[in-house]
C-alpha positions in Angstrom: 0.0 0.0 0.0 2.8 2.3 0.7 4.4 1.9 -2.2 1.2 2.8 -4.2 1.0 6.3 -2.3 4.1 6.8 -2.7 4.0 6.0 -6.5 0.7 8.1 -7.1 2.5 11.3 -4.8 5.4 11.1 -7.6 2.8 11.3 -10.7 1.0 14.2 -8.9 4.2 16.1 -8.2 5.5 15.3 -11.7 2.5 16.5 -13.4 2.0 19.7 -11.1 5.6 20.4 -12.4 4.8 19.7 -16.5 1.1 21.0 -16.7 1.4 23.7 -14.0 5.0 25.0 -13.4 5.6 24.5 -17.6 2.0 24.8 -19.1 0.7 27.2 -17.1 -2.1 26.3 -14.8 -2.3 27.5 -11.6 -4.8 24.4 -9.9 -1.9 21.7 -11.4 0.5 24.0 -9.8 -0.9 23.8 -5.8 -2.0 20.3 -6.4 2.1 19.4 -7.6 3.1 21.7 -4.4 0.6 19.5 -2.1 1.8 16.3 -3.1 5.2 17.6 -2.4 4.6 18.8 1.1 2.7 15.3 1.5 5.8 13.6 0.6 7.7 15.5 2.8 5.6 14.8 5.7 5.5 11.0 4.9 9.4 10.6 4.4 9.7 12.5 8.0 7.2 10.1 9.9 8.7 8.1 12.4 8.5 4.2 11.0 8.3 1.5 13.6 11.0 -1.1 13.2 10.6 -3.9 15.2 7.1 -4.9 17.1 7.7 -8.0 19.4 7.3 -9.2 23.5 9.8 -9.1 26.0 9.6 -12.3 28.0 10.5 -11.9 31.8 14.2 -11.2 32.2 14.8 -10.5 28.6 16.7 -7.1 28.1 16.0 -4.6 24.6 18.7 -1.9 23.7 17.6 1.2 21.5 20.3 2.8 19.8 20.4 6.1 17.9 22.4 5.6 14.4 23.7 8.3 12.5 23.7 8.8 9.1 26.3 10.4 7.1 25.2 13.3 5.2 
């Protein structure tokens, strides 16, 4: 499913920029510009990584990784 959103929020965004940044219309234009700040939104989301239950005793370590820009 998320891969279909994300597909359709690429079309939207590409034709906003063709039919509305190129050709002209103004409605293309916002709806290209609200897919983007969609996208945005979606890509900042926290994701959940792993979903399980700690049995009695059993320890769990979060780490923090950094990314290198």
């Amino acid at each position: 499913m998320r891969e279909y959103v994300d597909l359709t929020l690429w079309r939207l965004i590409g034709r906003g920029v063709r039919e509305g940044l190129f050709g002209g219309s103004t409605r293309w234009l916002l709806i290209g510009g609200a897919a983007l700040v969609v996208r945005a939104a979606r890509r900042r989301a926290p994701r959940t990584v792993f979903v399980g239950k700690l049995e009695p005793g059993a320890a769990l370590e979060i780490r923090h990784l950094t990314t290198r820009s």
